[in-house]
N, CA, C, O and CB atoms as a CASP TS submission, in Angstrom:
PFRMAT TS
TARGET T0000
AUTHOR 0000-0000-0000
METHOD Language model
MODEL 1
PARENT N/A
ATOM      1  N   UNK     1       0.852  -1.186   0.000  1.00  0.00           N
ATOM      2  CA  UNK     1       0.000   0.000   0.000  1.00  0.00           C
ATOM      3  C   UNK     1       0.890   1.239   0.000  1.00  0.00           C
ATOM      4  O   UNK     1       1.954   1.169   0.615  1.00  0.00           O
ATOM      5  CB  UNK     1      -0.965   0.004   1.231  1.00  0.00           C
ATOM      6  N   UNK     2       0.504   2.560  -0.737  1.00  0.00           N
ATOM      7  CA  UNK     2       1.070   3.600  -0.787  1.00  0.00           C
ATOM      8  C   UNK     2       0.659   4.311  -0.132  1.00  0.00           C
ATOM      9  O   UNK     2      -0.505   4.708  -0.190  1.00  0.00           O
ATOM     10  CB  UNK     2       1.198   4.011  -1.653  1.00  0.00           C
ATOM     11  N   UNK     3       1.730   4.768   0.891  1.00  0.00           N
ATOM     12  CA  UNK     3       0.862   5.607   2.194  1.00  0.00           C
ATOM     13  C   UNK     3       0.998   7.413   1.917  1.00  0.00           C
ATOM     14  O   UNK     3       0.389   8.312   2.496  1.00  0.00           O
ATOM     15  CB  UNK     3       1.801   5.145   4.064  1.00  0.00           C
ATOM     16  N   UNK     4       2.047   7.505   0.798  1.00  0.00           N
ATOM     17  CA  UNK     4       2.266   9.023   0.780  1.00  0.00           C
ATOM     18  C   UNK     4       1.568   9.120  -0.418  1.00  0.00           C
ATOM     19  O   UNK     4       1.846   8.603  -1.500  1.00  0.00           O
ATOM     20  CB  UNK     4       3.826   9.672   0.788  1.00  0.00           C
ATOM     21  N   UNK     5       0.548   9.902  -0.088  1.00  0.00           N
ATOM     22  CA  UNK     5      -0.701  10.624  -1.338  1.00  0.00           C
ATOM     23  C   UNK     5      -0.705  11.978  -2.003  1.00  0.00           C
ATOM     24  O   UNK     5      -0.490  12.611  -0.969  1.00  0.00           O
ATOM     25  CB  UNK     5      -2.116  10.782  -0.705  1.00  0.00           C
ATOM     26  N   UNK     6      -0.750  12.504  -2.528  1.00  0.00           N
ATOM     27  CA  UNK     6      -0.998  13.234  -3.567  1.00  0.00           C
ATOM     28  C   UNK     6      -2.487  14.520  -3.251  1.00  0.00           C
ATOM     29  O   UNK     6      -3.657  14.268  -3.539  1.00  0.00           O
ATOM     30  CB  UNK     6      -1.246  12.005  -4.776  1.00  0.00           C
ATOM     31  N   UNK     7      -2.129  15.483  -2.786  1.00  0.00           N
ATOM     32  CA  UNK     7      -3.903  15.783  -2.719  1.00  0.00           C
ATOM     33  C   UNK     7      -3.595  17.299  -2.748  1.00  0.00           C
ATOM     34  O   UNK     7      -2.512  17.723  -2.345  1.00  0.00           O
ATOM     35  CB  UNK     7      -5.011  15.151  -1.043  1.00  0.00           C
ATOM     36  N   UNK     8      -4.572  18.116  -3.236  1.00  0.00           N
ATOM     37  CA  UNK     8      -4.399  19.409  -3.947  1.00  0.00           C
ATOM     38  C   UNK     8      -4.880  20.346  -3.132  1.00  0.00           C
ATOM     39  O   UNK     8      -6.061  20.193  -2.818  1.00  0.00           O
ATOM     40  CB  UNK     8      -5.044  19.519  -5.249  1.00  0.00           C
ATOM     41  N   UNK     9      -4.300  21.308  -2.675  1.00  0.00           N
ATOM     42  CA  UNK     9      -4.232  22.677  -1.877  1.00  0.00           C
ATOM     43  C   UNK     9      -5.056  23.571  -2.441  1.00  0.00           C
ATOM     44  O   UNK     9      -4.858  23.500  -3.654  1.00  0.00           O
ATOM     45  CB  UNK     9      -2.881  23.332  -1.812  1.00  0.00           C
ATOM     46  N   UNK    10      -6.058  24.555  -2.155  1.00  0.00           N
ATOM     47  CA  UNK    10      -6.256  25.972  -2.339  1.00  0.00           C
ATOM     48  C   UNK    10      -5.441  26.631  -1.205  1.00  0.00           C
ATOM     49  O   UNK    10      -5.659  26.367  -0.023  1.00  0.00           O
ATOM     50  CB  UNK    10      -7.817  26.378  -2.308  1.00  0.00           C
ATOM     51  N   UNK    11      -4.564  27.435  -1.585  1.00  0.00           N
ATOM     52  CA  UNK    11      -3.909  28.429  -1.183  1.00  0.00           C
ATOM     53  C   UNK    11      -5.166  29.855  -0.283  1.00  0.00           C
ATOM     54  O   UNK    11      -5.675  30.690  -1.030  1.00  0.00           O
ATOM     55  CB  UNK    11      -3.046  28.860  -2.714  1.00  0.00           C
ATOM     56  N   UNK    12      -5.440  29.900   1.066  1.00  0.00           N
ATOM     57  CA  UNK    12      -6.090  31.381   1.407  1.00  0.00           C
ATOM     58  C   UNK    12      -5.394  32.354   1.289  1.00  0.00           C
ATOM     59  O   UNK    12      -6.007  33.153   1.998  1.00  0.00           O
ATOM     60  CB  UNK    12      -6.541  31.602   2.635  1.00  0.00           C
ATOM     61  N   UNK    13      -4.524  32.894   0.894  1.00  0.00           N
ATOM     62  CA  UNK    13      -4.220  34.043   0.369  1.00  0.00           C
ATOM     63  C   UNK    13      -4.608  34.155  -1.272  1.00  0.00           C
ATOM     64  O   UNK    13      -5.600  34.774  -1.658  1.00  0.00           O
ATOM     65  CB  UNK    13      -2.773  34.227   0.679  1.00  0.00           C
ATOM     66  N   UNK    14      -3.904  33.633  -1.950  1.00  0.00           N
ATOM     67  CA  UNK    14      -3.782  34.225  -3.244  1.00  0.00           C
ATOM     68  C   UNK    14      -4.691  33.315  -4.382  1.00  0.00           C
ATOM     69  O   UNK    14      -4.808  33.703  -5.544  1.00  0.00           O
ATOM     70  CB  UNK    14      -2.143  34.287  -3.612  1.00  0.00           C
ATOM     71  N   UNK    15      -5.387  31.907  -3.822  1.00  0.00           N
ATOM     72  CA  UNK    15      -6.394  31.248  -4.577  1.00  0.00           C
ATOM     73  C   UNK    15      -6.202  30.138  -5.307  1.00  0.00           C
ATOM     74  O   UNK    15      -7.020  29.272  -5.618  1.00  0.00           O
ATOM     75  CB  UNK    15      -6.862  31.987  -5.337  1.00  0.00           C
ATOM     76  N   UNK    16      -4.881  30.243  -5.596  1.00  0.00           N
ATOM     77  CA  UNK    16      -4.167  29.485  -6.703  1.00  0.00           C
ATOM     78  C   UNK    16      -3.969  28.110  -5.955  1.00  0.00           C
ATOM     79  O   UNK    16      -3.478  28.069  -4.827  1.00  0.00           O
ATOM     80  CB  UNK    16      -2.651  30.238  -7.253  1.00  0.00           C
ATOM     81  N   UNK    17      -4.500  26.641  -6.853  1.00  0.00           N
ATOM     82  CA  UNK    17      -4.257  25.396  -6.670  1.00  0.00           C
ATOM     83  C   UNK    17      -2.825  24.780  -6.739  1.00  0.00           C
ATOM     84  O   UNK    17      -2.039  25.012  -7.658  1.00  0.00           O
ATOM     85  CB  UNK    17      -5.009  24.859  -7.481  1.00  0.00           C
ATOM     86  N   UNK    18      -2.565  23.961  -5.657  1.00  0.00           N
ATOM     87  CA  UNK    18      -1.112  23.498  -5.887  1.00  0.00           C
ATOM     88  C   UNK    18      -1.634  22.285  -5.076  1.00  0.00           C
ATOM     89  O   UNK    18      -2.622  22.254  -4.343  1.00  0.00           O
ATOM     90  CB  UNK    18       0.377  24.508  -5.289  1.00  0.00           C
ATOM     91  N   UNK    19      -0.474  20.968  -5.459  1.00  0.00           N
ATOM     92  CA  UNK    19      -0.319  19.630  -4.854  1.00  0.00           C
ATOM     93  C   UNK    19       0.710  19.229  -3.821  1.00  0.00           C
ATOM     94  O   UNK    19       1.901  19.446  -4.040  1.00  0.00           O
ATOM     95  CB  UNK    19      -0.124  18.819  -5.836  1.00  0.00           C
ATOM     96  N   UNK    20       0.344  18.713  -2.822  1.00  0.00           N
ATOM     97  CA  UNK    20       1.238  18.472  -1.739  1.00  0.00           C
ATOM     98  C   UNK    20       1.512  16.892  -1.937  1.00  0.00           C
ATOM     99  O   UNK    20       0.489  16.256  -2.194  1.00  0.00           O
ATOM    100  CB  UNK    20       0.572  18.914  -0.232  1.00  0.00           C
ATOM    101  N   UNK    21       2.451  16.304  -1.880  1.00  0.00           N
ATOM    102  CA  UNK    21       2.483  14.877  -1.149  1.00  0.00           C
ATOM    103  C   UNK    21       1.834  14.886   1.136  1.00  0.00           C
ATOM    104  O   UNK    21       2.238  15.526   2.107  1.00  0.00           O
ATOM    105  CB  UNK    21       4.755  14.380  -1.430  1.00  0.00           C
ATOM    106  N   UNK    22       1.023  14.087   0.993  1.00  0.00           N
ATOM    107  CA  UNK    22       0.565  13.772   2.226  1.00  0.00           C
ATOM    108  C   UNK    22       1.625  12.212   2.823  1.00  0.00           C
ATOM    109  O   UNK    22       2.107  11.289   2.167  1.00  0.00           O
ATOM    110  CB  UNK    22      -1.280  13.515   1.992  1.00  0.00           C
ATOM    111  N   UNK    23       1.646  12.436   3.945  1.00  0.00           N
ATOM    112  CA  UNK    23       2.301  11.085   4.888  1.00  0.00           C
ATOM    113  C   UNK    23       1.431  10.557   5.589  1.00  0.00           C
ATOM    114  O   UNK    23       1.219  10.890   6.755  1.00  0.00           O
ATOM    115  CB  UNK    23       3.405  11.350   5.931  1.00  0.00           C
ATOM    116  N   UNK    24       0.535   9.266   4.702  1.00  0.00           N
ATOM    117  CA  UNK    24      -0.850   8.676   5.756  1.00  0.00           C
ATOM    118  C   UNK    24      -0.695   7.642   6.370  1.00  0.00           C
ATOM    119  O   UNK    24      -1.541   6.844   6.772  1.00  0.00           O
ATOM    120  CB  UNK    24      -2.145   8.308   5.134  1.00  0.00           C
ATOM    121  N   UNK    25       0.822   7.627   6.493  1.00  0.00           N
ATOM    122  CA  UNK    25       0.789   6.116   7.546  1.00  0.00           C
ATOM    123  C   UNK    25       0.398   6.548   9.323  1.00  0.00           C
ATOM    124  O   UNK    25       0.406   5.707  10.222  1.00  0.00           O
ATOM    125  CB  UNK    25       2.811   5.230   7.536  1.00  0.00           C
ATOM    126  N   UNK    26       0.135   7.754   9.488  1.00  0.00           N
ATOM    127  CA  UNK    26       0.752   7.938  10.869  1.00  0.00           C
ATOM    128  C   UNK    26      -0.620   8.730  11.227  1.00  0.00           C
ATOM    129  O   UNK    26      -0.566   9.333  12.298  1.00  0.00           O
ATOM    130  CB  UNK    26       2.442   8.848  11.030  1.00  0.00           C
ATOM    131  N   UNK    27      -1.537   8.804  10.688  1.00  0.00           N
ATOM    132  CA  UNK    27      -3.308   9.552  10.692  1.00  0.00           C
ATOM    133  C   UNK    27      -3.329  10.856  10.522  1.00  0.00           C
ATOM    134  O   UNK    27      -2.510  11.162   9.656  1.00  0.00           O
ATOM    135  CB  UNK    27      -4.226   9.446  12.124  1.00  0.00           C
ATOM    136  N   UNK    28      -3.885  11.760  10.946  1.00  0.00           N
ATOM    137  CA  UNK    28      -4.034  12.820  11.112  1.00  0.00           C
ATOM    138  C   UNK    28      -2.116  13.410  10.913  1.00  0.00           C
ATOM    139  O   UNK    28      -1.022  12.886  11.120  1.00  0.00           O
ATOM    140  CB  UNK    28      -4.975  12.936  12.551  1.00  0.00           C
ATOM    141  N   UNK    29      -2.604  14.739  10.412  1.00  0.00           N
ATOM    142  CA  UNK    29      -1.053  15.568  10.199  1.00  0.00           C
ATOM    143  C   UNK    29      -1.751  16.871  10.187  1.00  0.00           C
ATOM    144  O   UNK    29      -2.841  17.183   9.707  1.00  0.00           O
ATOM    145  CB  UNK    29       0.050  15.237   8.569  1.00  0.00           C
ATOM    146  N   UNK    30      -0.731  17.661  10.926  1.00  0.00           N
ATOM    147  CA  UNK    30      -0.868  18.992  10.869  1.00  0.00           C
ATOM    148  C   UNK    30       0.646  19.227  10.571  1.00  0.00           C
ATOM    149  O   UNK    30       1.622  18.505  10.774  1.00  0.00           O
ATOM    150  CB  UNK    30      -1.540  19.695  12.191  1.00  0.00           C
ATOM    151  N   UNK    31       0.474  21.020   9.780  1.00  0.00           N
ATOM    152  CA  UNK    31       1.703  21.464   9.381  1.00  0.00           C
ATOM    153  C   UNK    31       1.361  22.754   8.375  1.00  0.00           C
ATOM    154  O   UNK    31       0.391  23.137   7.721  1.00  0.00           O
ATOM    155  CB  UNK    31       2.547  20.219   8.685  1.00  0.00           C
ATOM    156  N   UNK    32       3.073  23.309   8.703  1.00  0.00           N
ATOM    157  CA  UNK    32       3.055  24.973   7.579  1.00  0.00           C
ATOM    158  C   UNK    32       3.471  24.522   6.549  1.00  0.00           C
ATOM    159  O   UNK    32       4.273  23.594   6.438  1.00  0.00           O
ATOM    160  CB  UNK    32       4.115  26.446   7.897  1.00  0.00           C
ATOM    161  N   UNK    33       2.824  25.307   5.461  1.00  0.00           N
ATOM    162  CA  UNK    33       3.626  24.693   4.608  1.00  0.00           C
ATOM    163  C   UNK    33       3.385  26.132   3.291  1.00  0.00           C
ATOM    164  O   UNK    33       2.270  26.589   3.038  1.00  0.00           O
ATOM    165  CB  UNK    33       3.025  22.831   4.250  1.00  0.00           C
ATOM    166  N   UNK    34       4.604  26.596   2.660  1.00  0.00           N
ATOM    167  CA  UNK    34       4.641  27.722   2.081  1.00  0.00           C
ATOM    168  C   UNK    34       3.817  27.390   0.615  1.00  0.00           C
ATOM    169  O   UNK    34       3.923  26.387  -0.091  1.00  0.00           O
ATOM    170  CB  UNK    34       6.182  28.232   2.010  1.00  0.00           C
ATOM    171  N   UNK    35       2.856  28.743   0.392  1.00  0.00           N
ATOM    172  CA  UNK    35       1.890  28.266  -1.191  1.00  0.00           C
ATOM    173  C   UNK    35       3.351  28.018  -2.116  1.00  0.00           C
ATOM    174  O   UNK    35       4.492  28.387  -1.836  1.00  0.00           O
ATOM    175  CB  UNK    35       0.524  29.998  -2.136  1.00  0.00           C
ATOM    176  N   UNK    36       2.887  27.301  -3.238  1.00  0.00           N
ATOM    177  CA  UNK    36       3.972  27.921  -4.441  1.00  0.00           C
ATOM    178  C   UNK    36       3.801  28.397  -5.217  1.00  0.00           C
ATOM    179  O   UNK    36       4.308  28.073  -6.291  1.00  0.00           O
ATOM    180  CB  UNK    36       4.627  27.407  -5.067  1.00  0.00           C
ATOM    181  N   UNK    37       2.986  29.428  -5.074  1.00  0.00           N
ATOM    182  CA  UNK    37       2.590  30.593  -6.015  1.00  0.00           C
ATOM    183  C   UNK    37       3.299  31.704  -5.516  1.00  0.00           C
ATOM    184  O   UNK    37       4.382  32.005  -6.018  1.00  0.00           O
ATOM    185  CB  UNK    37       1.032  30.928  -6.082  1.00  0.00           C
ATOM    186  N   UNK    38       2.814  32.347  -4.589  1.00  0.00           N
ATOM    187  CA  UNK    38       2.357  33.529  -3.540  1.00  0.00           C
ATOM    188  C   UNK    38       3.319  33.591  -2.213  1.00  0.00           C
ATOM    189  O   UNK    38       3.410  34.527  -1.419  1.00  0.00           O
ATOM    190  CB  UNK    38       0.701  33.226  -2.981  1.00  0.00           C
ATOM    191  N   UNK    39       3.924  32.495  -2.194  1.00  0.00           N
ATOM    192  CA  UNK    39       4.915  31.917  -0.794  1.00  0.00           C
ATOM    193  C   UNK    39       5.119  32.227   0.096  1.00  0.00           C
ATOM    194  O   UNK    39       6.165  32.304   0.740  1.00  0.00           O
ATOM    195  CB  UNK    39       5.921  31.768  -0.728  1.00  0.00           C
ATOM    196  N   UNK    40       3.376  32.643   0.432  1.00  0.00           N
ATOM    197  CA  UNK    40       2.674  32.695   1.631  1.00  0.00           C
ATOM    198  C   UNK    40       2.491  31.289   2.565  1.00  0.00           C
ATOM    199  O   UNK    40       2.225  30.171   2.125  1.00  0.00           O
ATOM    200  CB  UNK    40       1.365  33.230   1.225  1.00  0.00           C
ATOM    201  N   UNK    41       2.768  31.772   4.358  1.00  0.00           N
ATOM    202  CA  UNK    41       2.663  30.270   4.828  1.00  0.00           C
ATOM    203  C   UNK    41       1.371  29.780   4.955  1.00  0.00           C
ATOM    204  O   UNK    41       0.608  30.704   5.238  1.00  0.00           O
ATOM    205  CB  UNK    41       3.280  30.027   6.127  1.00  0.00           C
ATOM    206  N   UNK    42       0.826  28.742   4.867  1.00  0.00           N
ATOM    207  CA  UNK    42      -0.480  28.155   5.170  1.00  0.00           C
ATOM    208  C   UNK    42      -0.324  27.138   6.308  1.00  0.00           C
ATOM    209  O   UNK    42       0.681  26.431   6.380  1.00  0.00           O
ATOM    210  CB  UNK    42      -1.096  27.477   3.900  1.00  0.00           C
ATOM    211  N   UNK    43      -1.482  27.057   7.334  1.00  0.00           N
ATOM    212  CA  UNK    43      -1.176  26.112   7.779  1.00  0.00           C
ATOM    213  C   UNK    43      -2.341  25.039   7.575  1.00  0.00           C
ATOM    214  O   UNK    43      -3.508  25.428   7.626  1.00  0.00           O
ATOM    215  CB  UNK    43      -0.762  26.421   8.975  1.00  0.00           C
ATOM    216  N   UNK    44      -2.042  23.682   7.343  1.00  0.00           N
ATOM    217  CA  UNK    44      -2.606  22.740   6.931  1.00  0.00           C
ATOM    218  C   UNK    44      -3.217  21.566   7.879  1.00  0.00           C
ATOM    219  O   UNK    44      -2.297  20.864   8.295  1.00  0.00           O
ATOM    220  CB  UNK    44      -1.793  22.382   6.134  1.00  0.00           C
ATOM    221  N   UNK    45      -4.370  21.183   8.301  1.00  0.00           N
ATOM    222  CA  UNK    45      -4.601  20.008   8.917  1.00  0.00           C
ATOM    223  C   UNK    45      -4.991  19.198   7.715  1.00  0.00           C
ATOM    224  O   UNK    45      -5.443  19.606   6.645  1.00  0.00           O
ATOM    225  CB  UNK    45      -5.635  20.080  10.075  1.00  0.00           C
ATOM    226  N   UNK    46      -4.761  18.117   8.052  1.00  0.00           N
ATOM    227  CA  UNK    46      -5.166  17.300   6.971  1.00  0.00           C
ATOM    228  C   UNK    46      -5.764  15.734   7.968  1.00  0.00           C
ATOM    229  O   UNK    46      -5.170  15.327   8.966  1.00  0.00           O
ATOM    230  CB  UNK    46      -3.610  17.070   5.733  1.00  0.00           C
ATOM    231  N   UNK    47      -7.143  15.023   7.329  1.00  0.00           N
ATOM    232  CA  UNK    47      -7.840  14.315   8.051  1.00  0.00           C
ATOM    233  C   UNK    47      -7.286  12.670   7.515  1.00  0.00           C
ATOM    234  O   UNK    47      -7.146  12.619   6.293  1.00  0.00           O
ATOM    235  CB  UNK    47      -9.447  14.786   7.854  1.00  0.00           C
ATOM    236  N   UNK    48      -7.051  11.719   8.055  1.00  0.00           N
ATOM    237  CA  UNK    48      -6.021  11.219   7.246  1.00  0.00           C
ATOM    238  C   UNK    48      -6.737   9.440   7.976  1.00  0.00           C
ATOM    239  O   UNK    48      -7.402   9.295   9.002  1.00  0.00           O
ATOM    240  CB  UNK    48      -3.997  11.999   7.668  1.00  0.00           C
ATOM    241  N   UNK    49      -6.162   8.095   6.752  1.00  0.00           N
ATOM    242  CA  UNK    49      -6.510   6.867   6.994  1.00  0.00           C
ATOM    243  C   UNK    49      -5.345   6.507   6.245  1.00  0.00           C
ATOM    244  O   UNK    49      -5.098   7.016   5.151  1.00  0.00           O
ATOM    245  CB  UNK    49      -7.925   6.352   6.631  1.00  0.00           C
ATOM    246  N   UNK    50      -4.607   5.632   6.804  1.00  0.00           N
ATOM    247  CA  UNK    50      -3.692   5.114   5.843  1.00  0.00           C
ATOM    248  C   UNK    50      -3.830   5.282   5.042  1.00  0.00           C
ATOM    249  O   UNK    50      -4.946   5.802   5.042  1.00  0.00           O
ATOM    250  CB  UNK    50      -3.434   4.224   5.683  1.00  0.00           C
ATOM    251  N   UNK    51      -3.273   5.223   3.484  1.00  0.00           N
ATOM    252  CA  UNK    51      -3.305   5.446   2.550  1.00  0.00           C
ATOM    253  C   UNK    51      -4.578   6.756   1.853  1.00  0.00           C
ATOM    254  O   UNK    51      -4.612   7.188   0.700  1.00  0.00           O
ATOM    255  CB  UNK    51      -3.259   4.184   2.256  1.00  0.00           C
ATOM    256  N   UNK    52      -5.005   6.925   2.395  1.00  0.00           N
ATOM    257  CA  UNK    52      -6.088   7.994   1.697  1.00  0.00           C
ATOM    258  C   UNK    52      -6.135   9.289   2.744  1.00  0.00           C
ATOM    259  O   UNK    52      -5.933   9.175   3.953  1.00  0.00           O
ATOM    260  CB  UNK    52      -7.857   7.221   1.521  1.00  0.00           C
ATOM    261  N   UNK    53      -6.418  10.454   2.113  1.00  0.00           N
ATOM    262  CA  UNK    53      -6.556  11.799   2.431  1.00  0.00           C
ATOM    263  C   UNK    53      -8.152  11.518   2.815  1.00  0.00           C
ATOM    264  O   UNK    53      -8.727  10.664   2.139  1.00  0.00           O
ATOM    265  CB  UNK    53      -6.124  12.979   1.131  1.00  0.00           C
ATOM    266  N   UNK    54      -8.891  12.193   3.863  1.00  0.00           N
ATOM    267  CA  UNK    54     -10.226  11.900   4.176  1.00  0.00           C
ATOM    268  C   UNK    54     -10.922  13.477   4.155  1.00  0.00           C
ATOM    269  O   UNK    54     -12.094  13.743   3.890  1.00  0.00           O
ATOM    270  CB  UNK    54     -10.324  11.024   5.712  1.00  0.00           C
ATOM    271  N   UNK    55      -9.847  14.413   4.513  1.00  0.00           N
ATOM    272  CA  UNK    55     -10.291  16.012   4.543  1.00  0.00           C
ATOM    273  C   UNK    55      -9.219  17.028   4.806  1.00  0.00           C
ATOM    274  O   UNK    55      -8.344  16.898   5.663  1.00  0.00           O
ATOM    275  CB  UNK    55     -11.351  16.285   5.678  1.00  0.00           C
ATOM    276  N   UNK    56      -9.393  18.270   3.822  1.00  0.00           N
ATOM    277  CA  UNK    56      -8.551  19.214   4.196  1.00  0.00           C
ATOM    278  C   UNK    56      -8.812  20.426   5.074  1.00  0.00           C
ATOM    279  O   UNK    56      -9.872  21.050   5.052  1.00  0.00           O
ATOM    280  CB  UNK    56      -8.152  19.582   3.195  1.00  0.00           C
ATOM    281  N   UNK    57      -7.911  20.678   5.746  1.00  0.00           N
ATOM    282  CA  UNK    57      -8.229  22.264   6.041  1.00  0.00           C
ATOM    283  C   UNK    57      -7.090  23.299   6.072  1.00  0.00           C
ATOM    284  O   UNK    57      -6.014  22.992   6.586  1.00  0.00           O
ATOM    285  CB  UNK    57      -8.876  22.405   7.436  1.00  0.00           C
ATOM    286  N   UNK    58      -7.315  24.640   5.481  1.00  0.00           N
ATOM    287  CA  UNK    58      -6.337  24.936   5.067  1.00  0.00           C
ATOM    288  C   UNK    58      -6.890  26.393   6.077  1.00  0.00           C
ATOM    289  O   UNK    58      -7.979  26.553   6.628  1.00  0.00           O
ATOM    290  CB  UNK    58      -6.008  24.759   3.360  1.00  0.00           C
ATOM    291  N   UNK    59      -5.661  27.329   6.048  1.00  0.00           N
ATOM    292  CA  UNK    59      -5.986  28.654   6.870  1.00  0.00           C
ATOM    293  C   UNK    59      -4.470  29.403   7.325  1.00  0.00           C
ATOM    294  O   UNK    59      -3.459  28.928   7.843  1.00  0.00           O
ATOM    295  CB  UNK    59      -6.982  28.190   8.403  1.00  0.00           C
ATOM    296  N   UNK    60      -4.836  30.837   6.862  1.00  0.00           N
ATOM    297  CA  UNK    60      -3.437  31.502   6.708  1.00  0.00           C
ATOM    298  C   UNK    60      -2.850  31.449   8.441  1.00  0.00           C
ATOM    299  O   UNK    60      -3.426  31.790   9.474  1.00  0.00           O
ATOM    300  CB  UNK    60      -3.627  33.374   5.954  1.00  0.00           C
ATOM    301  N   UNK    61      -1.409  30.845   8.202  1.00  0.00           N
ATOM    302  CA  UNK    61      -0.359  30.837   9.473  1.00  0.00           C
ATOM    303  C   UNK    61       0.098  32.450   9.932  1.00  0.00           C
ATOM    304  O   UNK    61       0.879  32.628  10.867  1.00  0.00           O
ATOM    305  CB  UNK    61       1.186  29.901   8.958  1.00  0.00           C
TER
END
């Protein structure tokens, strides 16, 4: 099973879509992580099951 996923960001500052790799072996993750547009920080929870992304939440750091 592939536990690091693939799952796509809206940026709250500047709007613009970008892709993160996720780490779902370990559940739930929180973290900053700079847009790559705008390279503004965001901070990210992400809702997490092994292998699959379950929900995002995104909100300026």
């Amino acid at each position: 099973m592939n536990y690091i996923v693939e799952t796509e960001i809206v940026c709250p500052f500047c709007g613009e879509a970008f892709a993160t790799a996720v780490d779902t072996s370990q559940g739930d993750v929180s973290t900053i992580e700079d847009c790559t547009v705008c390279c503004r920080p965001i901070a990210l929870h992400f809702e997490c099951e092994p292998g699959e992304v379950l929900s995002v939440d995104s909100s300026r750091a």
